[in-house]
N, C-alpha and C positions, 0 to 999 in steps of 0.2 A: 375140362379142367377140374382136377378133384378140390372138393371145399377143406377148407383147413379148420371152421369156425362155422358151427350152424350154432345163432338163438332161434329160440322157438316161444313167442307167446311169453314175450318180457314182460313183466311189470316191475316196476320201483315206485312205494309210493312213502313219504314222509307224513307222519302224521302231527300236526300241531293242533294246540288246545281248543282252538277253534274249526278247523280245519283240515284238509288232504290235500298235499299239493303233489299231482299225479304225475313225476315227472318223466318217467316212462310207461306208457299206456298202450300195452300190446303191441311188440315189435316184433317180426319175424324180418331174419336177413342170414344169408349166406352167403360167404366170406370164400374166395376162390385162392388156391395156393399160387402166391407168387405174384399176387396183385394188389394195386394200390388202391384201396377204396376212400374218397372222402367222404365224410359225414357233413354237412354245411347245415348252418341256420344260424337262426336271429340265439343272441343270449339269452337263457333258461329255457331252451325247444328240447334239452334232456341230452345232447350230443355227450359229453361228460360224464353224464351220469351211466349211461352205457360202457366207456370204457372203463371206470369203477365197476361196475359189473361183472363184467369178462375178470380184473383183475381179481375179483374178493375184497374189494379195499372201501366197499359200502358202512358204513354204520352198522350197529347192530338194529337202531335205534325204528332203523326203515323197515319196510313192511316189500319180500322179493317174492316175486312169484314167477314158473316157466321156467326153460332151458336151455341151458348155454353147453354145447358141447365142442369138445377139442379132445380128439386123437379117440374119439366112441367112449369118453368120461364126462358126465356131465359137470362143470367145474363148482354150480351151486350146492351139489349135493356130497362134495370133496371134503374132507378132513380137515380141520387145518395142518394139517404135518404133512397132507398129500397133495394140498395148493401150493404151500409153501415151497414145493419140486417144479412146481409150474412158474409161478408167479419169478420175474426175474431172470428164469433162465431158458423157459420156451417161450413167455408171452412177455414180454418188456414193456414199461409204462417210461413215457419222455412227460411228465408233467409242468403244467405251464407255470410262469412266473421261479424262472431263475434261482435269482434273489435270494426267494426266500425255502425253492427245494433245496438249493444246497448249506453247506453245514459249515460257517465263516471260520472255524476253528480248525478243520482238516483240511490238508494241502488236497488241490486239487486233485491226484495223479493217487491219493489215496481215495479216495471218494468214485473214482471212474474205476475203480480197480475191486472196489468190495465187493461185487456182483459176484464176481472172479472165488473172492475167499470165502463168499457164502455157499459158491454153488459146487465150487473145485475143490481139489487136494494139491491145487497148486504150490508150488514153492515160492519165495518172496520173490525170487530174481524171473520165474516165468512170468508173475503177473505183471511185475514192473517193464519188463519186455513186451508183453499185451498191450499196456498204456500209453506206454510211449509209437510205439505200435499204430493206437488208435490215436492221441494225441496228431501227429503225420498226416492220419487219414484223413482228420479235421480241421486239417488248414493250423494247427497254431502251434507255430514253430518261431525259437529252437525246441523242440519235443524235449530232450536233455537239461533245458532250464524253468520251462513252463509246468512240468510234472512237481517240483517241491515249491510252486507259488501257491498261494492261497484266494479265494474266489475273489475280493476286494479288489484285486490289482491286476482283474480281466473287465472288458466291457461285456457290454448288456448280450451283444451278439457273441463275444467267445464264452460266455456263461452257458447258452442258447446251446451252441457245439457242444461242450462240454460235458450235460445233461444227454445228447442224443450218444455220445461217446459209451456214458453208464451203459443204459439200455444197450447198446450194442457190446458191451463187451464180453458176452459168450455168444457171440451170435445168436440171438433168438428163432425162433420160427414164425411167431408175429413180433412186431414191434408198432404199439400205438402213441401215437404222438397229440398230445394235446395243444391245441393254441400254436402252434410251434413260432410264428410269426409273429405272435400277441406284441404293443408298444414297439418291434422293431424298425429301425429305419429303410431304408428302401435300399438302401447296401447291403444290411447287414439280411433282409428277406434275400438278397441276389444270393449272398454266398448260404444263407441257411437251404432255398431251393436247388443249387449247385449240388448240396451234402445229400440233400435225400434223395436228389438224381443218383448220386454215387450209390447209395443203398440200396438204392432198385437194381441194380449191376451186381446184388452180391447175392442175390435168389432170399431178400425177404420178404415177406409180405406185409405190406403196412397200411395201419388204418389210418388217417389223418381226420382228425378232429377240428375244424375253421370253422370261422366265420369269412377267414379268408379267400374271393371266391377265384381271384386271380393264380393265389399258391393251388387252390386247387386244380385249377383248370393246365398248369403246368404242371404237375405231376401225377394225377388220377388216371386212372383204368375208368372207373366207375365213381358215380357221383349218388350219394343219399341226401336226401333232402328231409331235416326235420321240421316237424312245427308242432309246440305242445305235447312232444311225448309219443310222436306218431311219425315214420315215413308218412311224406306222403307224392314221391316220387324216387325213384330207382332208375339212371338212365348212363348207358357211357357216357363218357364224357362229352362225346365231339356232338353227339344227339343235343345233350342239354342244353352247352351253349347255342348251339346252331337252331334247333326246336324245342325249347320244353315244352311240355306238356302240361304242366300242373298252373292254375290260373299263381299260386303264390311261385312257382319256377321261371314264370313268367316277368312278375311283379321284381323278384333277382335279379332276375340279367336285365332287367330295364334301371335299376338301379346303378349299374355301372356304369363308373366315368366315362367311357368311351361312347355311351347310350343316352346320354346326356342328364344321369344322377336323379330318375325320376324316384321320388318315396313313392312305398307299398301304402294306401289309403288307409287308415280306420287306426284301432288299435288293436294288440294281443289280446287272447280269449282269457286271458288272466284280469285284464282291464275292463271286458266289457260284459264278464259275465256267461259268456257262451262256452260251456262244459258240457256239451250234448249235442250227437250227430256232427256233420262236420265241422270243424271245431276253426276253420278260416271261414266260412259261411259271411259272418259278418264284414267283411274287406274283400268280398268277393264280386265281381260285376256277374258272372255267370250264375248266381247262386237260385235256386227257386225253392218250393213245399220240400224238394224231395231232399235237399240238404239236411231237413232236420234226423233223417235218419243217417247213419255215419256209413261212408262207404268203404267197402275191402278195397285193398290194393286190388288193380284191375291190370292185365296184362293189355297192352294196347296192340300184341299181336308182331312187334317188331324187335322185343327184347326190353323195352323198359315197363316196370310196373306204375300205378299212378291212381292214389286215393281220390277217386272222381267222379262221379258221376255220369259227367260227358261223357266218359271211355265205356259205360256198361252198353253193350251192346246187348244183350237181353231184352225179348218184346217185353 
Protein backbone atom coordinates (compact mmCIF):
# COMPACT_ATOMS: atom_id res chain seq x y z
CA UNK A 1 0.00 0.00 0.00
CA UNK A 2 1.66 3.40 -1.05
CA UNK A 3 2.26 5.88 2.25
CA UNK A 4 0.54 9.07 1.69
CA UNK A 5 2.42 10.86 4.87
CA UNK A 6 6.08 9.84 6.11
CA UNK A 7 7.45 11.89 9.39
CA UNK A 8 10.81 11.30 9.96
CA UNK A 9 12.79 12.08 13.28
CA UNK A 10 9.94 14.55 14.72
CA UNK A 11 10.72 16.78 17.45
CA UNK A 12 8.43 19.55 19.03
CA UNK A 13 9.85 21.03 21.85
CA UNK A 14 8.35 24.23 24.03
CA UNK A 15 10.63 26.08 25.79
CA UNK A 16 9.59 27.84 29.26
CA UNK A 17 11.57 30.04 31.54
CA UNK A 18 12.50 27.25 33.44
CA UNK A 19 12.20 24.48 31.51
CA UNK A 20 11.59 22.18 28.02
CA UNK A 21 8.59 20.40 27.89
CA UNK A 22 9.51 17.66 25.13
CA UNK A 23 6.39 17.06 23.62
CA UNK A 24 7.33 15.26 20.75
CA UNK A 25 10.64 13.44 21.22
CA UNK A 26 11.63 11.60 17.98
CA UNK A 27 8.78 10.19 16.04
CA UNK A 28 8.99 8.34 13.00
CA UNK A 29 5.57 6.81 11.29
CA UNK A 30 4.30 6.17 8.05
CA UNK A 31 0.94 6.92 7.20
CA UNK A 32 -0.55 4.15 4.29
CA UNK A 33 -3.13 5.73 1.73
CA UNK A 34 -6.50 4.89 2.49
CA UNK A 35 -6.20 3.84 6.08
CA UNK A 36 -7.27 4.65 9.30
CA UNK A 37 -4.62 5.08 11.90
CA UNK A 38 -5.34 5.95 15.59
CA UNK A 39 -3.00 7.78 17.64
CA UNK A 40 -4.10 6.70 21.58
CA UNK A 41 -2.84 7.82 24.95
CA UNK A 42 -2.94 9.34 28.26
CA UNK A 43 -3.50 13.49 27.95
CA UNK A 44 -0.17 15.56 27.15
CA UNK A 45 1.68 11.88 25.39
CA UNK A 46 2.05 14.75 22.25
CA UNK A 47 -0.82 12.94 20.15
CA UNK A 48 -2.07 16.67 19.21
CA UNK A 49 0.86 18.08 18.97
CA UNK A 50 1.61 15.91 16.00
CA UNK A 51 -1.29 16.60 14.21
CA UNK A 52 -0.37 20.56 14.52
CA UNK A 53 2.64 19.51 12.93
CA UNK A 54 1.56 17.81 9.89
CA UNK A 55 -0.86 20.84 9.71
CA UNK A 56 1.77 23.98 10.27
CA UNK A 57 -0.56 25.26 12.91
CA UNK A 58 2.40 25.01 15.75
CA UNK A 59 3.62 28.19 17.44
CA UNK A 60 6.32 30.06 16.28
CA UNK A 61 7.23 30.10 19.69
CA UNK A 62 8.23 26.11 19.67
CA UNK A 63 11.52 24.83 18.82
CA UNK A 64 10.63 21.86 15.41
CA UNK A 65 12.90 19.69 14.19
CA UNK A 66 12.78 16.37 11.26
CA UNK A 67 10.45 15.64 8.49
CA UNK A 68 7.19 15.55 7.53
CA UNK A 69 6.55 14.68 3.93
CA UNK A 70 3.20 14.63 1.78
CA UNK A 71 3.24 14.10 -2.01
CA UNK A 72 7.73 14.01 -1.94
CA UNK A 73 7.39 17.92 -0.31
CA UNK A 74 8.52 18.20 3.04
CA UNK A 75 5.43 20.31 4.61
CA UNK A 76 8.18 21.88 7.50
CA UNK A 77 10.23 23.32 5.04
CA UNK A 78 6.98 24.87 2.78
CA UNK A 79 6.40 28.53 2.35
CA UNK A 80 3.56 29.79 3.88
CA UNK A 81 1.66 30.61 0.64
CA UNK A 82 2.61 26.95 -0.38
CA UNK A 83 1.07 25.24 2.94
CA UNK A 84 -1.55 27.43 2.74
CA UNK A 85 -2.56 25.07 -0.80
CA UNK A 86 -2.15 22.12 1.40
CA UNK A 87 -3.51 22.94 4.74
CA UNK A 88 -7.53 22.57 4.33
CA UNK A 89 -7.64 21.25 1.09
CA UNK A 90 -5.47 17.98 0.94
CA UNK A 91 -4.68 17.68 4.65
CA UNK A 92 -7.97 18.74 6.88
CA UNK A 93 -7.76 19.39 10.65
CA UNK A 94 -11.59 18.38 12.62
CA UNK A 95 -10.26 20.04 15.83
CA UNK A 96 -11.73 19.19 19.14
CA UNK A 97 -13.96 21.09 21.43
CA UNK A 98 -16.92 22.36 19.22
CA UNK A 99 -17.95 25.18 21.01
CA UNK A 100 -15.38 27.01 20.87
CA UNK A 101 -13.86 26.02 16.84
CA UNK A 102 -16.61 27.46 15.55
CA UNK A 103 -17.63 31.09 14.98
CA UNK A 104 -21.23 31.92 17.11
CA UNK A 105 -21.67 34.85 14.67
CA UNK A 106 -21.83 32.79 11.17
CA UNK A 107 -24.57 30.70 10.08
CA UNK A 108 -23.51 27.41 10.11
CA UNK A 109 -23.82 26.34 6.31
CA UNK A 110 -21.34 29.39 5.87
CA UNK A 111 -18.70 28.12 8.20
CA UNK A 112 -18.76 24.34 6.59
CA UNK A 113 -18.59 26.04 3.21
CA UNK A 114 -15.40 28.43 3.63
CA UNK A 115 -12.98 25.72 2.84
CA UNK A 116 -14.91 25.75 -0.49
CA UNK A 117 -14.31 29.83 -0.99
CA UNK A 118 -10.74 29.50 0.23
CA UNK A 119 -9.69 26.76 -1.75
CA UNK A 120 -12.18 27.00 -5.01
CA UNK A 121 -13.42 29.40 -7.63
CA UNK A 122 -16.59 28.24 -6.87
CA UNK A 123 -19.76 30.20 -7.24
CA UNK A 124 -22.05 30.99 -4.32
CA UNK A 125 -24.87 28.55 -5.45
CA UNK A 126 -22.25 25.42 -6.07
CA UNK A 127 -20.84 25.88 -2.69
CA UNK A 128 -24.21 26.17 -1.10
CA UNK A 129 -25.21 22.90 -3.08
CA UNK A 130 -21.78 21.20 -1.51
CA UNK A 131 -23.32 22.04 2.10
CA UNK A 132 -26.25 21.22 2.02
CA UNK A 133 -24.87 18.27 0.17
CA UNK A 134 -22.59 17.45 3.11
CA UNK A 135 -25.13 18.79 5.64
CA UNK A 136 -27.38 15.15 4.35
CA UNK A 137 -24.24 13.38 4.52
CA UNK A 138 -24.12 14.19 8.29
CA UNK A 139 -27.25 13.16 9.47
CA UNK A 140 -28.76 16.82 10.19
CA UNK A 141 -31.70 17.32 8.38
CA UNK A 142 -33.87 19.27 7.10
CA UNK A 143 -30.39 20.24 5.20
CA UNK A 144 -32.60 23.32 3.59
CA UNK A 145 -33.23 24.81 7.13
CA UNK A 146 -30.32 23.80 9.24
CA UNK A 147 -27.74 25.46 6.69
CA UNK A 148 -28.96 29.39 7.78
CA UNK A 149 -29.06 28.38 11.59
CA UNK A 150 -26.29 29.46 13.72
CA UNK A 151 -24.06 26.92 16.13
CA UNK A 152 -26.11 27.85 19.52
CA UNK A 153 -29.21 26.11 18.31
CA UNK A 154 -27.35 22.69 17.57
CA UNK A 155 -26.17 20.31 20.29
CA UNK A 156 -22.91 19.22 21.49
CA UNK A 157 -23.07 16.14 18.83
CA UNK A 158 -24.44 18.14 15.66
CA UNK A 159 -21.67 20.85 16.42
CA UNK A 160 -19.25 17.47 16.46
CA UNK A 161 -20.79 16.71 12.64
CA UNK A 162 -20.71 19.78 11.73
CA UNK A 163 -16.84 20.45 12.28
CA UNK A 164 -16.10 16.89 10.54
CA UNK A 165 -18.54 18.49 7.57
CA UNK A 166 -15.62 21.60 7.16
CA UNK A 167 -12.83 19.31 6.96
CA UNK A 168 -14.54 17.37 4.43
CA UNK A 169 -15.86 19.80 2.27
CA UNK A 170 -13.18 19.55 -0.70
CA UNK A 171 -12.70 16.10 0.05
CA UNK A 172 -9.24 15.90 1.42
CA UNK A 173 -6.54 13.33 1.01
CA UNK A 174 -6.05 13.06 4.73
CA UNK A 175 -8.33 14.22 7.20
CA UNK A 176 -7.20 14.36 10.93
CA UNK A 177 -9.62 14.44 13.56
CA UNK A 178 -8.77 15.34 17.00
CA UNK A 179 -10.59 14.17 20.24
CA UNK A 180 -13.57 13.50 17.96
CA UNK A 181 -15.64 11.87 20.88
CA UNK A 182 -14.12 14.36 23.59
CA UNK A 183 -17.47 15.20 26.52
CA UNK A 184 -19.82 13.24 24.00
CA UNK A 185 -22.58 11.10 25.11
CA UNK A 186 -22.68 7.57 24.24
CA UNK A 187 -25.38 8.35 21.33
CA UNK A 188 -24.02 11.12 20.15
CA UNK A 189 -20.26 8.69 20.03
CA UNK A 190 -22.82 6.00 18.19
CA UNK A 191 -23.69 8.45 15.52
CA UNK A 192 -20.18 10.46 15.37
CA UNK A 193 -18.56 6.50 14.88
CA UNK A 194 -21.56 5.85 12.23
CA UNK A 195 -20.02 9.18 10.27
CA UNK A 196 -16.36 8.30 10.15
CA UNK A 197 -17.58 4.66 9.08
CA UNK A 198 -19.05 6.64 6.21
CA UNK A 199 -15.79 8.44 5.56
CA UNK A 200 -13.74 5.46 5.34
CA UNK A 201 -16.32 4.38 2.32
CA UNK A 202 -15.20 7.63 0.39
CA UNK A 203 -11.29 6.61 -0.05
CA UNK A 204 -9.85 9.02 2.73
CA UNK A 205 -7.38 8.47 4.87
CA UNK A 206 -7.76 9.31 8.45
CA UNK A 207 -5.69 9.96 11.37
CA UNK A 208 -7.72 9.87 14.53
CA UNK A 209 -6.28 11.44 17.52
CA UNK A 210 -8.21 9.61 21.17
CA UNK A 211 -7.89 8.82 24.20
CA UNK A 212 -10.86 7.15 23.16
CA UNK A 213 -9.82 3.46 23.03
CA UNK A 214 -13.34 1.87 22.15
CA UNK A 215 -13.77 4.70 18.97
CA UNK A 216 -10.59 3.43 18.15
CA UNK A 217 -10.78 -0.14 18.18
CA UNK A 218 -14.26 0.43 15.95
CA UNK A 219 -12.63 2.28 13.28
CA UNK A 220 -8.72 1.72 13.03
CA UNK A 221 -6.62 -0.10 10.57
CA UNK A 222 -3.67 0.60 12.74
CA UNK A 223 -3.24 1.59 16.30
CA UNK A 224 -0.20 4.03 17.63
CA UNK A 225 0.36 4.25 20.99
CA UNK A 226 1.86 7.29 22.56
CA UNK A 227 3.55 8.10 25.87
CA UNK A 228 5.60 11.18 26.58
CA UNK A 229 6.37 12.29 23.02
CA UNK A 230 7.29 8.68 21.80
CA UNK A 231 5.51 5.67 19.93
CA UNK A 232 5.94 3.26 21.81
CA UNK A 233 3.88 0.50 20.03
CA UNK A 234 2.61 0.27 16.38
CA UNK A 235 0.22 -2.67 16.02
CA UNK A 236 -3.26 -3.35 13.79
CA UNK A 237 -5.71 -3.31 15.45
CA UNK A 238 -7.18 -6.79 16.05
CA UNK A 239 -3.24 -7.60 17.30
CA UNK A 240 -3.59 -4.79 20.08
CA UNK A 241 -6.54 -5.55 21.47
CA UNK A 242 -6.31 -9.17 21.31
CA UNK A 243 -2.14 -9.05 22.32
CA UNK A 244 -0.36 -6.05 22.98
CA UNK A 245 2.89 -6.12 23.28
CA UNK A 246 4.14 -3.07 24.99
CA UNK A 247 3.98 -3.48 29.09
CA UNK A 248 1.95 0.20 29.13
CA UNK A 249 -0.49 -1.42 25.83
CA UNK A 250 -0.87 -3.75 28.25
CA UNK A 251 -1.65 -1.64 31.29
CA UNK A 252 -4.69 -0.13 28.19
CA UNK A 253 -6.60 -2.75 27.63
CA UNK A 254 -6.59 -3.92 31.29
CA UNK A 255 -8.02 -0.63 31.85
CA UNK A 256 -11.23 -1.23 30.09
CA UNK A 257 -14.61 -1.61 31.48
CA UNK A 258 -14.98 -4.96 30.03
CA UNK A 259 -11.41 -6.02 31.91
CA UNK A 260 -12.63 -4.86 34.80
CA UNK A 261 -11.10 -0.92 34.89
CA UNK A 262 -7.77 -1.89 36.30
CA UNK A 263 -5.32 1.67 36.63
CA UNK A 264 -1.82 1.69 34.93
CA UNK A 265 0.45 1.87 38.67
CA UNK A 266 2.82 4.90 39.27
CA UNK A 267 2.79 8.05 37.75
CA UNK A 268 3.67 10.00 34.41
CA UNK A 269 7.46 10.82 33.66
CA UNK A 270 6.33 14.40 33.96
CA UNK A 271 5.42 13.66 37.75
CA UNK A 272 8.25 11.50 38.79
CA UNK A 273 11.12 12.91 37.11
CA UNK A 274 12.10 10.17 34.72
CA UNK A 275 13.33 12.17 31.39
CA UNK A 276 15.94 9.54 30.37
CA UNK A 277 16.01 6.04 28.67
CA UNK A 278 12.66 4.56 28.87
CA UNK A 279 10.78 6.98 29.85
CA UNK A 280 7.52 4.28 31.44
CA UNK A 281 10.50 2.40 33.18
CA UNK A 282 9.12 3.67 36.45
CA UNK A 283 5.31 2.02 36.26
CA UNK A 284 6.86 -0.85 34.64
CA UNK A 285 6.78 -4.50 36.32
CA UNK A 286 9.17 -5.79 33.44
CA UNK A 287 11.71 -2.95 33.85
CA UNK A 288 15.48 -3.67 34.85
CA UNK A 289 19.52 -1.83 34.48
CA UNK A 290 18.86 -1.92 30.74
CA UNK A 291 15.83 0.37 30.74
CA UNK A 292 17.96 3.26 31.60
CA UNK A 293 19.18 3.23 28.19
CA UNK A 294 16.05 4.11 25.76
CA UNK A 295 14.98 1.58 23.27
CA UNK A 296 14.21 1.85 19.31
CA UNK A 297 11.26 0.74 18.10
CA UNK A 298 11.84 -2.99 17.63
CA UNK A 299 10.02 -4.82 14.88
CA UNK A 300 8.62 -8.05 16.78
CA UNK A 301 8.85 -9.88 13.50
CA UNK A 302 5.03 -10.15 12.88
CA UNK A 303 4.29 -6.59 11.62
CA UNK A 304 3.92 -4.51 14.86
CA UNK A 305 6.87 -2.19 16.02
CA UNK A 306 7.28 -1.92 19.90
CA UNK A 307 9.81 0.37 22.21
CA UNK A 308 11.03 -2.47 24.43
CA UNK A 309 13.41 -4.15 25.51
CA UNK A 310 11.95 -7.62 25.73
CA UNK A 311 11.40 -7.53 21.89
CA UNK A 312 15.49 -7.02 21.24
CA UNK A 313 16.45 -10.15 20.16
CA UNK A 314 20.16 -9.19 19.88
CA UNK A 315 22.82 -11.37 21.97
Amino acid sequence: MTEILQINDLYVHFPLPDTTVRAVDGVDLAIRENETLAIIGESGSGKSVIGLAVLGLLPHTCTIAGEIHYQGSDILGMPEHQLESVRGKKIAWVPQNPSCALNPSMKIGDQIGEPCCCHTDWEHTKIRQRVLKLLEFIRILPSEERVDTYPHTFSGGMLQRALVAMGLSITPDILIADEPTKGLDNLNKKAITSLFRMIRGEGITLILITHDLLFARCLADRIGVMYSGRFLEISDTRTFFSKPHHPYSEGLIKSLPENGLHPIPGKTDKENGCDSGCRFRLRCSHATDRCLAEPPLISNGNGSLVRCWLYDRRS
